[in-house]
Every structure is written in C-alpha cells, then in structure tokens.
Residue, then its C-alpha position, 0 to 999 in steps of 0.5 A: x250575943x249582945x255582950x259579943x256585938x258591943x265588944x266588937x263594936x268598940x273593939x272595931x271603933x278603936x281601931x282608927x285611933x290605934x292606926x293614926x299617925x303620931x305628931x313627930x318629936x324631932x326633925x333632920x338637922x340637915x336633911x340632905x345629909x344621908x344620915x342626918x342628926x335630929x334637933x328635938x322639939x322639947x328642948x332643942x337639943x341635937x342628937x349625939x349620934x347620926x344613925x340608929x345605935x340598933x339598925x345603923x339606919x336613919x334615924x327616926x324623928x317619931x321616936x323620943x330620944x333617950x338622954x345620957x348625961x343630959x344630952x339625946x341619943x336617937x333611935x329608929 
C-alpha cells in the first residue's frame, strides 16, 4: 500500500512538468502575413517553406525545423 502512495505521488508530482509550456524555437518573420516564415533562433536561418508540408497551416515556432541541404523546413 505504501509502494502504491509513493507511486501516485510522484506520478502526480510530475505532472506540472509534463503540462508546462516549452520556450519556442523560431519566431514569424512578418507576422501579419496569413502564412508567414519563421527565422530560428539557433542559427538565424529562415524557413524555406510558409506553411506545414503535412497540414498546410501555419507554421509552428515551438516545433524544431528539420534541415535539407543546410537549410530549415517548418513543420506544425
């Protein structure tokens, strides 16, 4: 019984940390565009591509970009 307690303790102290909002990666280049590039802030590059290549929606800044011959694509 004090096994289960502990377990559900630290299961249920976890979860605020799970929860938590992560620190973006990118912001919009021009945010007033209805679909605008993001410039990372590792390295300052811009996205090749305005829109999801999955979705074809915004793109999401909280998302890490995956690189193609040196240069990001976004994702959402």
């Amino acid at each position: 019984m004090k096994l289960l307690l502990l377990v559900m303790v630290c299961c249920f102290s976890a979860l605020p940390a799970l929860s938590a909002e992560t620190a973006p990666f990118a912001e919009f280049v021009s945010p007033a565009d209805s679909l605008p590039h993001l410039r990372f802030f590792a390295d300052g590059k811009v996205t090749l591509n305005d829109r999801c290549p999955v979705r074809k929606v915004s793109l999401n800044p909280r998302m890490g970009a995956s690189y193609v011959n040196g240069e990001p694509i976004g994702f959402c």
